[in-house]
C-alpha positions in Angstrom: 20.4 -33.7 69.4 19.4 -31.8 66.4 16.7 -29.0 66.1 13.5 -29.0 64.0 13.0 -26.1 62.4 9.5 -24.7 60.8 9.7 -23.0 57.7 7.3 -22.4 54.5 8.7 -21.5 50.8 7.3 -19.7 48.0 6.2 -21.4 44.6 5.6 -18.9 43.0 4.5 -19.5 39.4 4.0 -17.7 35.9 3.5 -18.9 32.5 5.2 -22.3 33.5 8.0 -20.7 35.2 9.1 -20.5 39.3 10.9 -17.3 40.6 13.8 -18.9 41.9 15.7 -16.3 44.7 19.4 -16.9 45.4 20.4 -16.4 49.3 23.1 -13.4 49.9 26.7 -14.7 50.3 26.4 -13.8 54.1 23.7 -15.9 55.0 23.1 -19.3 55.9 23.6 -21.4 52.6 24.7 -18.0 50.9 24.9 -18.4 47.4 22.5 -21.5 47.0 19.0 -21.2 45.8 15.5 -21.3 46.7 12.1 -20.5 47.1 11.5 -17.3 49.1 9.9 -17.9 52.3 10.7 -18.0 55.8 10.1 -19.9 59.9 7.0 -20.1 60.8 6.4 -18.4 64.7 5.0 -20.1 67.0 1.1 -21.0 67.2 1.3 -18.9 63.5 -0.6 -21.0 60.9 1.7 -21.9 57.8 -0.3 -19.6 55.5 -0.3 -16.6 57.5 3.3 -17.2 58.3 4.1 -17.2 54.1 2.4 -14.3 53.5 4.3 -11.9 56.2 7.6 -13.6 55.2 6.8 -12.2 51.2 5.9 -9.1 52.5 9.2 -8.7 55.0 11.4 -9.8 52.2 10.1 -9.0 49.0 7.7 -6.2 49.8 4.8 -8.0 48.3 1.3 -7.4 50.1 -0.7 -9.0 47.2 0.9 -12.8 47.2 -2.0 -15.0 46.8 -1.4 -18.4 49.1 -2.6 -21.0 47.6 -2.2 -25.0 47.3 0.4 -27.2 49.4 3.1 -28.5 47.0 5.0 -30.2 49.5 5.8 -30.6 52.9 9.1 -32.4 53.6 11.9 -32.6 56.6 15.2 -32.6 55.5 18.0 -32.9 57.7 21.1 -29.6 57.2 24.0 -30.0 59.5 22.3 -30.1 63.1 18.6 -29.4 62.2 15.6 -30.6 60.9 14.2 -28.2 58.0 10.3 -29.3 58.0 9.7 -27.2 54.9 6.1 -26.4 53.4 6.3 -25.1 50.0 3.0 -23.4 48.8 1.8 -22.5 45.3 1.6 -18.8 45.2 0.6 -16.1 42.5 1.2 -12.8 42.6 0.9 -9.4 39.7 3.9 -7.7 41.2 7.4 -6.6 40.0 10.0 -8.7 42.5 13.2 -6.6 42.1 14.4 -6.6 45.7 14.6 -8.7 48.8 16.5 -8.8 52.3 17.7 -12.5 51.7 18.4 -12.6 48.2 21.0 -10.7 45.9 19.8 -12.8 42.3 16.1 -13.6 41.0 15.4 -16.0 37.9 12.1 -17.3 36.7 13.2 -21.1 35.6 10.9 -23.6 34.0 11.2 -27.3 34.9 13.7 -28.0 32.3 15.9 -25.4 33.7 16.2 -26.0 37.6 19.1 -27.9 37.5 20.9 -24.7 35.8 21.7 -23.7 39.4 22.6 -24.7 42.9 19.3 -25.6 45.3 19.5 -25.7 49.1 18.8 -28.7 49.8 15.5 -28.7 51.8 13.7 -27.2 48.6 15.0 -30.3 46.3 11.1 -32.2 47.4 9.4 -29.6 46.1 10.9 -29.2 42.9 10.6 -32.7 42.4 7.1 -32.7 42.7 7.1 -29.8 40.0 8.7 -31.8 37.6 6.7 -34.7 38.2 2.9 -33.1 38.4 3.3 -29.7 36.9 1.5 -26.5 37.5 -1.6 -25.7 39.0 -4.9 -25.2 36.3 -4.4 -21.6 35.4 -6.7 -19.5 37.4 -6.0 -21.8 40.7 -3.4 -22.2 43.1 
Protein backbone atom coordinates (compact mmCIF):
# COMPACT_ATOMS: atom_id res chain seq x y z
CA UNK A 1 0.00 0.00 0.00
CA UNK A 2 1.83 3.05 -0.73
CA UNK A 3 2.02 6.30 1.41
CA UNK A 4 0.92 9.81 0.47
CA UNK A 5 3.10 12.25 1.26
CA UNK A 6 2.43 16.27 1.69
CA UNK A 7 4.99 18.49 0.53
CA UNK A 8 5.18 22.23 -0.95
CA UNK A 9 8.15 23.53 -3.37
CA UNK A 10 9.54 26.79 -3.92
CA UNK A 11 9.18 28.83 -7.32
CA UNK A 12 11.07 31.02 -6.70
CA UNK A 13 11.42 33.62 -9.62
CA UNK A 14 13.78 36.58 -10.85
CA UNK A 15 14.03 38.34 -14.00
CA UNK A 16 12.46 35.22 -15.79
CA UNK A 17 14.60 32.77 -14.09
CA UNK A 18 13.75 29.90 -11.20
CA UNK A 19 16.47 29.06 -8.52
CA UNK A 20 16.76 25.54 -9.10
CA UNK A 21 18.52 23.61 -5.73
CA UNK A 22 20.18 20.26 -6.42
CA UNK A 23 19.54 17.59 -3.32
CA UNK A 24 22.98 16.46 -1.52
CA UNK A 25 24.21 13.05 -2.80
CA UNK A 26 23.13 11.53 0.62
CA UNK A 27 19.57 12.22 0.49
CA UNK A 28 16.65 10.85 -1.00
CA UNK A 29 16.93 11.46 -4.85
CA UNK A 30 20.54 12.91 -4.13
CA UNK A 31 21.88 14.53 -6.96
CA UNK A 32 18.55 15.33 -8.82
CA UNK A 33 16.97 18.64 -8.79
CA UNK A 34 14.32 20.73 -7.59
CA UNK A 35 12.48 23.35 -6.11
CA UNK A 36 13.35 23.91 -2.38
CA UNK A 37 10.62 23.17 -0.10
CA UNK A 38 9.60 20.65 2.26
CA UNK A 39 6.38 18.16 4.08
CA UNK A 40 3.87 19.84 5.23
CA UNK A 41 2.99 18.92 9.30
CA UNK A 42 -0.04 17.99 10.15
CA UNK A 43 -3.10 20.48 10.48
CA UNK A 44 -0.14 23.15 9.06
CA UNK A 45 -1.58 25.15 6.19
CA UNK A 46 0.51 24.80 2.86
CA UNK A 47 1.70 28.42 3.12
CA UNK A 48 2.78 28.50 6.48
CA UNK A 49 4.42 25.12 6.00
CA UNK A 50 6.64 26.81 2.74
CA UNK A 51 7.68 29.53 4.62
CA UNK A 52 9.36 27.54 7.74
CA UNK A 53 10.81 24.99 5.26
CA UNK A 54 12.78 28.27 3.41
CA UNK A 55 13.68 29.50 6.55
CA UNK A 56 15.10 25.85 8.00
CA UNK A 57 16.91 25.26 4.74
CA UNK A 58 17.85 28.27 3.23
CA UNK A 59 17.85 30.76 6.09
CA UNK A 60 15.44 32.94 4.40
CA UNK A 61 12.91 34.87 6.78
CA UNK A 62 11.69 37.31 4.00
CA UNK A 63 10.27 34.63 1.20
CA UNK A 64 7.20 36.17 0.11
CA UNK A 65 4.40 33.14 -0.59
CA UNK A 66 2.53 33.80 -3.16
CA UNK A 67 0.34 32.19 -6.02
CA UNK A 68 -0.31 28.25 -6.52
CA UNK A 69 1.56 27.02 -9.65
CA UNK A 70 0.62 23.63 -9.24
CA UNK A 71 -0.46 20.97 -7.15
CA UNK A 72 0.12 17.47 -8.52
CA UNK A 73 0.62 13.71 -6.96
CA UNK A 74 3.12 11.85 -8.35
CA UNK A 75 3.86 8.42 -7.55
CA UNK A 76 8.16 7.66 -6.31
CA UNK A 77 8.77 4.10 -5.48
CA UNK A 78 6.15 3.35 -2.57
CA UNK A 79 4.61 6.89 -2.02
CA UNK A 80 2.46 9.34 -3.21
CA UNK A 81 4.29 12.93 -3.55
CA UNK A 82 1.09 15.39 -3.45
CA UNK A 83 3.37 18.36 -4.21
CA UNK A 84 2.21 22.16 -4.17
CA UNK A 85 4.58 24.38 -5.83
CA UNK A 86 4.12 28.09 -4.92
CA UNK A 87 5.32 31.28 -6.68
CA UNK A 88 7.65 32.94 -4.29
CA UNK A 89 9.85 36.14 -4.33
CA UNK A 90 12.40 36.93 -2.16
CA UNK A 91 15.61 40.07 -2.04
CA UNK A 92 18.00 37.64 -0.37
CA UNK A 93 21.42 36.11 -1.24
CA UNK A 94 20.69 32.04 -1.29
CA UNK A 95 24.30 30.68 -0.87
CA UNK A 96 23.57 27.81 1.57
CA UNK A 97 21.01 25.17 2.44
CA UNK A 98 20.76 21.77 4.52
CA UNK A 99 19.31 19.81 1.48
CA UNK A 100 21.24 21.15 -1.31
CA UNK A 101 25.03 21.17 -2.33
CA UNK A 102 24.39 23.23 -6.10
CA UNK A 103 22.04 26.40 -6.75
CA UNK A 104 21.32 27.63 -10.45
CA UNK A 105 18.85 30.25 -11.60
CA UNK A 106 17.50 28.59 -15.03
CA UNK A 107 15.08 30.23 -17.40
CA UNK A 108 12.47 28.04 -19.19
CA UNK A 109 14.66 27.32 -22.08
CA UNK A 110 17.25 25.90 -19.77
CA UNK A 111 15.40 23.38 -17.42
CA UNK A 112 16.13 20.52 -19.29
CA UNK A 113 19.97 21.35 -18.75
CA UNK A 114 19.65 19.18 -15.66
CA UNK A 115 18.13 16.22 -13.95
CA UNK A 116 14.49 17.04 -12.11
CA UNK A 117 12.96 14.75 -9.39
CA UNK A 118 10.26 13.78 -10.77
CA UNK A 119 7.38 15.17 -8.64
CA UNK A 120 8.52 18.79 -9.67
CA UNK A 121 8.27 17.85 -13.58
CA UNK A 122 4.16 19.42 -13.26
CA UNK A 123 5.28 22.39 -12.21
CA UNK A 124 7.79 23.17 -14.52
CA UNK A 125 5.48 22.28 -17.18
CA UNK A 126 3.10 24.78 -16.22
CA UNK A 127 6.14 27.37 -16.32
CA UNK A 128 6.90 26.70 -19.73
CA UNK A 129 3.41 26.72 -20.78
CA UNK A 130 1.98 30.13 -18.84
CA UNK A 131 5.04 31.91 -17.84
CA UNK A 132 5.74 34.12 -14.96
CA UNK A 133 3.68 35.92 -12.68
CA UNK A 134 2.97 40.05 -13.72
CA UNK A 135 6.00 41.56 -12.11
CA UNK A 136 5.09 43.08 -8.81
CA UNK A 137 2.73 39.80 -8.03
CA UNK A 138 3.11 36.43 -7.08
Amino acid sequence: MSTSIRVVGAVIHRERQVLACRRKPEKSAGGRWEFPGGKVELGEDPRVALARELKEELGLTDAVVGDLVTREVTPVGTNNIDLACYWVTTSADISSSTDHDAFQWLAPEEFATVTWAKPDLPALRTIEQNGFPVEGQS
